[in-house]
Backbone as a ProteinNet text record, in pm:
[ID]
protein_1_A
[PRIMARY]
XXXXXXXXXXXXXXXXXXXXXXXXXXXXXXXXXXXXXXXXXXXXXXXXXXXXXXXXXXXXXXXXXXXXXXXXXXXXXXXXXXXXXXXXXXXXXXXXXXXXXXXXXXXXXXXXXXXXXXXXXXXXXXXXXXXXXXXXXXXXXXXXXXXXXXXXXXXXXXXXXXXXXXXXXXXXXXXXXXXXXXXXXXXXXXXXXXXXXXXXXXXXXXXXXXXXXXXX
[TERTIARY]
-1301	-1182.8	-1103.9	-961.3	-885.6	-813.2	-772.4	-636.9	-533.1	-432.2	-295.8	-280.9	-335.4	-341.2	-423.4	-469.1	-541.8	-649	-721.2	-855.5	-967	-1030.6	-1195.8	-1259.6	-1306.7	-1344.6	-1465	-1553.4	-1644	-1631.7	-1480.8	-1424.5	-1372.2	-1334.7	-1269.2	-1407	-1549.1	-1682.3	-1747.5	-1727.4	-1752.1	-1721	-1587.7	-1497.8	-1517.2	-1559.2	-1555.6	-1720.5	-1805.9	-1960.5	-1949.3	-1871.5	-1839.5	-1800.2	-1689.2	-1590.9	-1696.5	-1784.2	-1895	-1969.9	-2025.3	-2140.1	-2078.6	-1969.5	-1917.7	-1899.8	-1850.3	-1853.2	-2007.2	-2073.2	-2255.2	-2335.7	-2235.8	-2282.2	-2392.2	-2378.7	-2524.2	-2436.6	-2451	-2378.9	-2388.6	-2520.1	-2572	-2508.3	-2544.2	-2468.3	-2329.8	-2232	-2096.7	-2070.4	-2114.8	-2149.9	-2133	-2232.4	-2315.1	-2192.4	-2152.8	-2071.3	-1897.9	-1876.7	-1712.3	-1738.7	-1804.4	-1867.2	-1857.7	-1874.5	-1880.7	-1745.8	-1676.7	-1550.9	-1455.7	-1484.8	-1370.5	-1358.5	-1461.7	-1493.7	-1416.9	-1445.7	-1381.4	-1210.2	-1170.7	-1052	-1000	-1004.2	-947.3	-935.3	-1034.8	-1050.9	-882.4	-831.6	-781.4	-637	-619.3	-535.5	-470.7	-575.7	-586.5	-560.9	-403.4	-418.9	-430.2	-388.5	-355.3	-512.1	-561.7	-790.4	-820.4	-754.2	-809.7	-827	-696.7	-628.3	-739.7	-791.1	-853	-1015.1	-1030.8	-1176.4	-1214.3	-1111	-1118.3	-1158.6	-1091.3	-1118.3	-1258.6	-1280.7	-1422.7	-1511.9	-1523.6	-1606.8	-1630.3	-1469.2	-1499.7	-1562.9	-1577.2	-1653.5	-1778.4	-1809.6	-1942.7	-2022.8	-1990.6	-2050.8	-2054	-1939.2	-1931.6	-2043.4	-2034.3	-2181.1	-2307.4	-2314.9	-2449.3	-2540.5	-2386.3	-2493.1	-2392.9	-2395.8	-2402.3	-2474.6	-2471.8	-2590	-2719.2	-2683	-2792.6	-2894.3	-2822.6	-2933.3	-2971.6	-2892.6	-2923.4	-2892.2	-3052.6	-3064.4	-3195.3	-3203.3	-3341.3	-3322	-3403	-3402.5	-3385.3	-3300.3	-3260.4	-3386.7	-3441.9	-3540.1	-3537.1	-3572.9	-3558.5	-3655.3	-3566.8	-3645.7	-3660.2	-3701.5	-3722.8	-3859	-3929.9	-4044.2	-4016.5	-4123	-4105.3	-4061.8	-4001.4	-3939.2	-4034.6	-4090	-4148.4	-4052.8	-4058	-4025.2	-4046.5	-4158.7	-4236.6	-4237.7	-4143.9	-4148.8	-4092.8	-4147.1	-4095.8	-3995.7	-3913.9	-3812.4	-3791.3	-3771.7	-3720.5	-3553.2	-3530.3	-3352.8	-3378.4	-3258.7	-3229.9	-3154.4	-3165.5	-3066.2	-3166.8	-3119.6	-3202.8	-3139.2	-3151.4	-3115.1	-3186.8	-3137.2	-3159.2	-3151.4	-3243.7	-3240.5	-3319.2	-3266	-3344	-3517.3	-3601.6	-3516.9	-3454.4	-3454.8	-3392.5	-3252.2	-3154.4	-3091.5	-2960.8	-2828.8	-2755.2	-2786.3	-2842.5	-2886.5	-2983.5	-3100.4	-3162.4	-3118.2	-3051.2	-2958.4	-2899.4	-2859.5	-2788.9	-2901	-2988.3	-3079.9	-3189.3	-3170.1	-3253.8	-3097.6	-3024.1	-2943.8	-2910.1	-2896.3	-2863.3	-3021.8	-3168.4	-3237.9	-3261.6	-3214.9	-3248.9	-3134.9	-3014.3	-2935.8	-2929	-2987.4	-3094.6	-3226.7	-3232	-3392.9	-3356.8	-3183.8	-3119.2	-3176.4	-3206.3	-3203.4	-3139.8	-3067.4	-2995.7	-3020.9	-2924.5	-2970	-2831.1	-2856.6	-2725.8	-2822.2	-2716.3	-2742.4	-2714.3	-2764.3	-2619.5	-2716	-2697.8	-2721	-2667.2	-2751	-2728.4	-2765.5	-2762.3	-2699.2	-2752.2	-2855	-2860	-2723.1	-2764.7	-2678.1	-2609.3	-2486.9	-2393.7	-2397.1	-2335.8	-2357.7	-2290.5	-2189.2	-2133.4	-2181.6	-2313.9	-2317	-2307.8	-2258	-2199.3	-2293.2	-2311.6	-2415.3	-2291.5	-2320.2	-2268.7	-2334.9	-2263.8	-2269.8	-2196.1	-2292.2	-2220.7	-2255.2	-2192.9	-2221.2	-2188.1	-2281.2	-2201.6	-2251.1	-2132.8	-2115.1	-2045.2	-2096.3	-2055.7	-1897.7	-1900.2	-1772	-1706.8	-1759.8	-1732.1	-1811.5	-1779.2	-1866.5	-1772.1	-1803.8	-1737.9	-1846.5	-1769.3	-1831.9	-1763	-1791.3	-1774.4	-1880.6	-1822.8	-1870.9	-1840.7	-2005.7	-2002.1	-2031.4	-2071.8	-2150.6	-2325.5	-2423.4	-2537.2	-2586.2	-2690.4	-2751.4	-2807.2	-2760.6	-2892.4	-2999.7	-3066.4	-3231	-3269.1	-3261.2	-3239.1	-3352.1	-3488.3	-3579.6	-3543.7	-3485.6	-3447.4	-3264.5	-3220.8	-3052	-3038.6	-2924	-2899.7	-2823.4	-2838.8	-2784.7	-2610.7	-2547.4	-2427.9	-2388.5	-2431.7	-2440.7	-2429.4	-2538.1	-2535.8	-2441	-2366	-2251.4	-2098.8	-2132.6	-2028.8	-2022.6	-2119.1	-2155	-2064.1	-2160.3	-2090.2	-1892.4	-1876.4	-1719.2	-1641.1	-1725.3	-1677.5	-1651.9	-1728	-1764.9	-1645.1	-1603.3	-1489.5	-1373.3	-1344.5	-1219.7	-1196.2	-1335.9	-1319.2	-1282.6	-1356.5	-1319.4	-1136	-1110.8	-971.7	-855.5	-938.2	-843	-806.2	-949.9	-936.8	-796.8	-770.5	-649.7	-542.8	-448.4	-336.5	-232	-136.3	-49	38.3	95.1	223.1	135.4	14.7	-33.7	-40.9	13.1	51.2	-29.6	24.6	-105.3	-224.2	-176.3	-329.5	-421.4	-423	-511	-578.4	-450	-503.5	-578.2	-579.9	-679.9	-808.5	-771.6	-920.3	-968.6	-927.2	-959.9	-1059.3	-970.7	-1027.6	-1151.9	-1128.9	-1260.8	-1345.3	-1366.5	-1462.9	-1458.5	-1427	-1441.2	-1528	-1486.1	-1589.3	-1692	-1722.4	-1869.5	-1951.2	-1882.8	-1967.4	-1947.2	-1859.9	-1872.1	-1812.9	-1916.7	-1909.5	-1880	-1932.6	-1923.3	-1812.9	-1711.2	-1589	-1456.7	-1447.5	-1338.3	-1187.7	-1144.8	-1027.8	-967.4	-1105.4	-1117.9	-1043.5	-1102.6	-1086.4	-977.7	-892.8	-776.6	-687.8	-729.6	-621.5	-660	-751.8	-722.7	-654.3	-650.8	-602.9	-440.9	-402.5	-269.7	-205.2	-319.3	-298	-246.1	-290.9	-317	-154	-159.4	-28.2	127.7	55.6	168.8	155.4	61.1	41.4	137.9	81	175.2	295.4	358.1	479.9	574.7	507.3	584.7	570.5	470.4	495.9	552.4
-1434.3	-1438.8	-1309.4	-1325.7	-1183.8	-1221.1	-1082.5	-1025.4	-1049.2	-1003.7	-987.4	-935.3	-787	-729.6	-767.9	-908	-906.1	-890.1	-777.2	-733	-856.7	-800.5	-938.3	-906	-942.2	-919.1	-801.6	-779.4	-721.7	-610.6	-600.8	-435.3	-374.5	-424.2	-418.4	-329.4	-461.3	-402.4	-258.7	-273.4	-194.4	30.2	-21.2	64.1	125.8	41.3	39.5	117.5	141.8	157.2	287.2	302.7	434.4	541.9	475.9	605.5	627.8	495.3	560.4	623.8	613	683.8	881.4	862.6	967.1	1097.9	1009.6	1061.8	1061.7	1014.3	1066.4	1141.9	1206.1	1327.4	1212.1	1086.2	1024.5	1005.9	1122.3	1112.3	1058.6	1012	907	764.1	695.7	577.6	577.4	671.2	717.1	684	734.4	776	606.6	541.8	411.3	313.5	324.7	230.6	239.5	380.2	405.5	384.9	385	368.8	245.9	148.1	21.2	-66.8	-9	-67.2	-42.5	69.8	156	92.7	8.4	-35	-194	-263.9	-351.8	-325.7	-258	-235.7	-204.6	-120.2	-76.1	-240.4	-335.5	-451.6	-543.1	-522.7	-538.4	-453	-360.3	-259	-268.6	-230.1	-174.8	-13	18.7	142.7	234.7	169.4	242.1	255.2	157.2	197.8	267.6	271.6	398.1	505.2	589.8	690.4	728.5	651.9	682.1	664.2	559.4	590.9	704.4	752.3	909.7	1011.4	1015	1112.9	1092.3	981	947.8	1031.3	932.7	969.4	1162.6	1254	1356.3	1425.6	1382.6	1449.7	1418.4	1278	1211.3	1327.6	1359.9	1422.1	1617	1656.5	1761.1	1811.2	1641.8	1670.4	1662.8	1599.3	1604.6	1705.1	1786.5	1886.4	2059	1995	2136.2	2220.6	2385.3	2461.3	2462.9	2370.7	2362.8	2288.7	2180.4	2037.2	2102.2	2158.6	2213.6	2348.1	2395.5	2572.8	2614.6	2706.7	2789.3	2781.2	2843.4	2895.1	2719.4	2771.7	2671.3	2608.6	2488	2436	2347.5	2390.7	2356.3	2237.6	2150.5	2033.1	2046.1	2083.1	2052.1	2012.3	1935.9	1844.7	1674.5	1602.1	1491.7	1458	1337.8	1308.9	1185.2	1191.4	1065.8	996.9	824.7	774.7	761.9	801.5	853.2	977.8	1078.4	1223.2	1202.2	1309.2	1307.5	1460.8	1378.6	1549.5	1556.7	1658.9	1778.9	1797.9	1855.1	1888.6	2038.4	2035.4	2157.7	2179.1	2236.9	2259	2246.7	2121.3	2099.6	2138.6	2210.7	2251.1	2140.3	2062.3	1979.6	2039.8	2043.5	2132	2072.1	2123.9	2072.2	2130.2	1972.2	1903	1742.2	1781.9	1654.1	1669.9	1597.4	1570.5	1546.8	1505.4	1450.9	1303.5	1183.5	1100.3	1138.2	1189.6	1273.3	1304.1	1406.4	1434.8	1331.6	1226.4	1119.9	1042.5	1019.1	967.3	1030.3	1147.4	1242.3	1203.2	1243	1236.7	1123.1	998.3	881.1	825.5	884.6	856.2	886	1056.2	1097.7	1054.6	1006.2	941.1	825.2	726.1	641.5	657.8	753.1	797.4	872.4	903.8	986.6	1148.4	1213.4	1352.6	1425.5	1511.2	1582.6	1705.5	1656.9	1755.7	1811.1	1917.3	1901.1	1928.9	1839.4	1843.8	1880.5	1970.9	2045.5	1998.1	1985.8	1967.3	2068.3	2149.7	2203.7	2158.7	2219.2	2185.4	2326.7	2322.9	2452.9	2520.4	2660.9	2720.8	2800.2	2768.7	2746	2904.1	2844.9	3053.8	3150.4	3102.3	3175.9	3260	3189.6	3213	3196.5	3091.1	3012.4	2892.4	2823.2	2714.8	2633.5	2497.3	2359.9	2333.3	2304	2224	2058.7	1976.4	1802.5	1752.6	1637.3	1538.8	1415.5	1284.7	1194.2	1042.4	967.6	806.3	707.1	601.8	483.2	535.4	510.6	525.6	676.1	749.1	888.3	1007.2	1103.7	1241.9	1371.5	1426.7	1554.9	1684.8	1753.8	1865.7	2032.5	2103.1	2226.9	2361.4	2439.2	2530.5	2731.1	2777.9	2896.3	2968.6	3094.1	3212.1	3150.3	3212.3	3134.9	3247.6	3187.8	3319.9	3447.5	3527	3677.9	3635	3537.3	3546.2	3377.2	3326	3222.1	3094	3157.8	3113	3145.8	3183.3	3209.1	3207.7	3104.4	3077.6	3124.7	3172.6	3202.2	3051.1	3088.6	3008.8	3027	3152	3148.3	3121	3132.4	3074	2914.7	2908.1	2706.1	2665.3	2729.9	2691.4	2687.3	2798.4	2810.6	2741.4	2689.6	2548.6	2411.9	2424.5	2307.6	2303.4	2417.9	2451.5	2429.3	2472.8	2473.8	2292.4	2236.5	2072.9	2007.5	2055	1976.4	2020.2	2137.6	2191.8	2092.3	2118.5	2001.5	1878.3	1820.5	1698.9	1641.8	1756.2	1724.2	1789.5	1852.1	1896	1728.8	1659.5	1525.1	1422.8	1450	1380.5	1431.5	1284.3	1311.2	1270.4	1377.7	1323.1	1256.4	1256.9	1156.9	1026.5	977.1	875.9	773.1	654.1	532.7	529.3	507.5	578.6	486.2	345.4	307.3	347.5	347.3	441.7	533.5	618	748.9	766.1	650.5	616	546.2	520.9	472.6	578.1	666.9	762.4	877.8	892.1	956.4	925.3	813.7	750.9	756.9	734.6	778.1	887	997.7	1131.8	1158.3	1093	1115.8	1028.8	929.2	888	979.6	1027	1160	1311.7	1370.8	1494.9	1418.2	1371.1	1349.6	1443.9	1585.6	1647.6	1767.7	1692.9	1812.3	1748	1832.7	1798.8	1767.6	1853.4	1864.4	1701	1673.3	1495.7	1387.7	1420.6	1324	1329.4	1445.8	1497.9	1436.6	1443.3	1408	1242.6	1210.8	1030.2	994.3	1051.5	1015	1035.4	1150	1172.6	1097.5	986	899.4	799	754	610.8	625.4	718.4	733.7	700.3	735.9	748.9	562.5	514.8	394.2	311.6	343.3	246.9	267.4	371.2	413.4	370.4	358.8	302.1	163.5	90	-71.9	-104.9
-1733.1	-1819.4	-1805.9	-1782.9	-1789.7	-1929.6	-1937.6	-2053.6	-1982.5	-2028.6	-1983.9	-1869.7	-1861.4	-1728.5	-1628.6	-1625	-1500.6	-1464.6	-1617.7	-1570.9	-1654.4	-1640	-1667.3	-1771.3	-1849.2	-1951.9	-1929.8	-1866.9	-1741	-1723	-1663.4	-1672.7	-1804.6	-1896.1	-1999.9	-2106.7	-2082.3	-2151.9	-2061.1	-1955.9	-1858.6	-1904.9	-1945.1	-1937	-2107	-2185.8	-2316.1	-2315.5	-2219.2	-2236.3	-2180.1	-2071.7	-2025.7	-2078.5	-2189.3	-2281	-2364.2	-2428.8	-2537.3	-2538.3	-2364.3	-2321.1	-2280.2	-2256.2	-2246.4	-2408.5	-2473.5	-2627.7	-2705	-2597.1	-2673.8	-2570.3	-2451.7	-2374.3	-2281.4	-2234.6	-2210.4	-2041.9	-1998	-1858.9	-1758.2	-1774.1	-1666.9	-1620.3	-1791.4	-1825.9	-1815.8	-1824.1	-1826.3	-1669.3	-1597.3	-1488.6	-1414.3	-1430.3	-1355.8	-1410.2	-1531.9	-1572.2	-1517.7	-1544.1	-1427.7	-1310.3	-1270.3	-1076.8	-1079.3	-1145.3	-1138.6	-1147.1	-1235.2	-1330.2	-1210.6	-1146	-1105.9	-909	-875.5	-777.3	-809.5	-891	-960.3	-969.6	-1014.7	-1082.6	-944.9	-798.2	-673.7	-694.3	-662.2	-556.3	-637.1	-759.9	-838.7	-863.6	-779.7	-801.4	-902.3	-972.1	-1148	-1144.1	-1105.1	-1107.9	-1242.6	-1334.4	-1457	-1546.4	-1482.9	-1531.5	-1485.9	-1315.7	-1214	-1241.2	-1285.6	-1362.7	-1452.8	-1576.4	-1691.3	-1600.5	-1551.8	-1455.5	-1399.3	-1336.6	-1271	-1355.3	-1456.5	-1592.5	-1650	-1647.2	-1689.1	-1623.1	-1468.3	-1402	-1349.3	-1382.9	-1360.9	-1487.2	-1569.3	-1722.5	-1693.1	-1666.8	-1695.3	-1557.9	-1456.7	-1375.9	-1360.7	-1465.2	-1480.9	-1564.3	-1691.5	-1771.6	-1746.5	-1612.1	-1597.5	-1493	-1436.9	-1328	-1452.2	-1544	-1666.9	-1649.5	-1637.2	-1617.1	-1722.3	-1846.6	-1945.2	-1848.6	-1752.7	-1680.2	-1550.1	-1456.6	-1326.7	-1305.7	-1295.7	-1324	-1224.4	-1207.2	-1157.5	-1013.9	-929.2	-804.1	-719.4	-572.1	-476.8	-396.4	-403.5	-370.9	-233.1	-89.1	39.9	47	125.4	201.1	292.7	392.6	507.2	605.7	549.6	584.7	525.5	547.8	502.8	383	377.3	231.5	189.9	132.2	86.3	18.7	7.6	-107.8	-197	-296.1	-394.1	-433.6	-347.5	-367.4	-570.8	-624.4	-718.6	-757.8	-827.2	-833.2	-999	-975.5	-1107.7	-1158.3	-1227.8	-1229.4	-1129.2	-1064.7	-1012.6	-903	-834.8	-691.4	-564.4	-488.5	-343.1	-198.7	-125.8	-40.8	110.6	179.7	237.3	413.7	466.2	575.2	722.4	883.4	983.8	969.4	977.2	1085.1	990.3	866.7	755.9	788.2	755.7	847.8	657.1	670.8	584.9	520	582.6	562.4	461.4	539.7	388.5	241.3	218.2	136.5	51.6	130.1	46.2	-54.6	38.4	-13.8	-178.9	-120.7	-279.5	-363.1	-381.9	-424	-482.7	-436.1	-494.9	-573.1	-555.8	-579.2	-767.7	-704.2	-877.7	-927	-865.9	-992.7	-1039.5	-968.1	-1025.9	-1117.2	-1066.9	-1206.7	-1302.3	-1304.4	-1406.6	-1429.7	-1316.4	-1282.4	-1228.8	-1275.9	-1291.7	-1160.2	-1038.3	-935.2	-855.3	-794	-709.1	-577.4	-440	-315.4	-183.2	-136.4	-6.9	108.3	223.1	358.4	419.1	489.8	572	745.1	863.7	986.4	1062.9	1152.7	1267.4	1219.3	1258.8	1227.2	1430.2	1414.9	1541.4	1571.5	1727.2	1817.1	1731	1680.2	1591.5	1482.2	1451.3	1314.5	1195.9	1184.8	1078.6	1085.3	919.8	863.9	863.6	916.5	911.5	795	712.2	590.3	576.2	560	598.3	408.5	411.1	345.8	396.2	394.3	401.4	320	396.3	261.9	352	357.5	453.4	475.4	627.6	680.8	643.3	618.6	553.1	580.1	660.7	683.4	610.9	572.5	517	598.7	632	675.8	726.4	699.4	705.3	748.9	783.1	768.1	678.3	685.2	581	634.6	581.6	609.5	556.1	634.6	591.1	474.7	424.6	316.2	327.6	294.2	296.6	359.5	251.2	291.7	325.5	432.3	481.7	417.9	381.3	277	150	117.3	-80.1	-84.2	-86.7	-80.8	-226.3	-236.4	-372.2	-483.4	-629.9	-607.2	-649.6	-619.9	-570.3	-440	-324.1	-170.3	-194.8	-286.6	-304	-357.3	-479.6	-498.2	-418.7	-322.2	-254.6	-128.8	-115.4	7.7	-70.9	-229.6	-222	-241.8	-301	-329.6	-168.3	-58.1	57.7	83.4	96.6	58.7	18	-98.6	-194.4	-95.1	-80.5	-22.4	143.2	160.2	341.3	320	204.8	157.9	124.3	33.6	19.3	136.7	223.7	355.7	420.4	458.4	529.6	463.4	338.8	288.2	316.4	366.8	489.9	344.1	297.3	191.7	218.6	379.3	405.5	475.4	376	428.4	309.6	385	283.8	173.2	2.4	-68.5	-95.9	-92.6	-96.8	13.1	98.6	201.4	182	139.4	93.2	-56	-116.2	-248.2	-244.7	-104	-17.5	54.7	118.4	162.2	76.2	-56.9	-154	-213.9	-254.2	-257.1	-212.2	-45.7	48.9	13.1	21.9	3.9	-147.3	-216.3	-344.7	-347.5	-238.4	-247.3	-134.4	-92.8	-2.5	-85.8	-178.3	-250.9	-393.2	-470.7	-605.2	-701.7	-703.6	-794.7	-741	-681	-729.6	-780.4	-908.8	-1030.4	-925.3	-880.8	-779.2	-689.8	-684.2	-570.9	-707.1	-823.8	-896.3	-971.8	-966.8	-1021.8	-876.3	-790.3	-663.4	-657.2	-738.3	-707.8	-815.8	-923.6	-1058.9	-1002.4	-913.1	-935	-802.8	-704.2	-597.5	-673.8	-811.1	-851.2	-943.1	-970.6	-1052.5	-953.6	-844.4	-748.3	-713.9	-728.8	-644.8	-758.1	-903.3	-1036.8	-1022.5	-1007	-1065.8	-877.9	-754.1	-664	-704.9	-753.9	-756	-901.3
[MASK]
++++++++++++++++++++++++++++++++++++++++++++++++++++++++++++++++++++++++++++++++++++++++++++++++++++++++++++++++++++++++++++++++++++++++++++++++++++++++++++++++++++++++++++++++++++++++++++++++++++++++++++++++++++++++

């Protein structure tokens, strides 16, 4: 069943579980439920949910890698990953010979088990000198490079932040602005299912979708 606008009753409850879950700090659910609505609502070019989805989804994820939830020293993978591995909140540093695939995988795991982590991939580090830092998401690679850490076993975790800050910035470099904008709201998209947690991506889809309403 739709409303007036088109949308389904589905997205409407969807969207209504998100804002609540958002106003009871339950960032997870905030989280799972705009991810959902907001996948719905593109297929729908529901831009004007988009807009408010975006906002959602950048709170619901700002709240959940909060330094109250993800804190304490940078924790390296680089041996086997079990599927049973069990994780903690904190910062994972994803490393050869684990690979970005890796990465995605811890990552989408604890946010399914609703743990609170952040995830960088790192990449041999090139003649140069410089750490390749990747992320990626169907049809989507983001990648850059940094300066690697002081102490290549103990990353700081300002280095980790600045991997991932490097991340967001590559991410929103790949967006072409004189590119037709639904594209480029697909584009974005990809880009935020490969770097989720930067505010900037979701401020530039919110201000894609605005552009998409106000041309049609």
């Amino acid at each position: 069943m739709k409303d007036g606008t088109g949308r389904t009753k589905q997205v409407e409850t969807l969207v209504r579980q998100a804002t609540d879950a958002l106003n009871q700090s339950a960032w997870f659910d905030a989280e799972a439920a705009a991810s959902k609505a907001m996948s719905s609502c593109r297929a729908r070019t529901d831009w004007d949910m988009m807009i408010e989805l975006a906002l959602i989804l950048r709170e619901a994820r700002k709240g959940r890698r909060g330094s109250s939830l993800v804190k304490g020293t940078v924790r390296i993978l680089d041996e086997g990953i079990p599927e049973d591995m069990e994780f903690t909140a904190g910062r994972y540093l994803v490393q050869p010979p684990r690979v970005g695939a890796d990465a995605r995988r811890v990552r989408l795991q604890c946010l399914e088990d609703e743990i609170p982590v952040l995830v960088v991939c790192r990449e041999p580090t090139t003649s140069s000198g410089l750490v390749p830092i990747v992320s990626i998401a169907p049809g989507t690679t983001v990648r850059t490079k940094i300066k690697p850490p002081s102490n290549e076993r103990k990353p700081t975790a300002a280095w980790f932040q600045s991997a991932l800050d490097a991340l967001a910035e590559a991410a929103m470099e790949r967006i072409d602005p004189a590119q037709d904008v639904e594209r480029r709201i697909d584009a974005i998209l990809g880009c935020l299912d490969a770097v989720p947690d930067s505010d900037p991506l979701h401020d530039m889809l919110a201000d894609a979708c605005r552009e998409a309403r106000d041309r049609d």
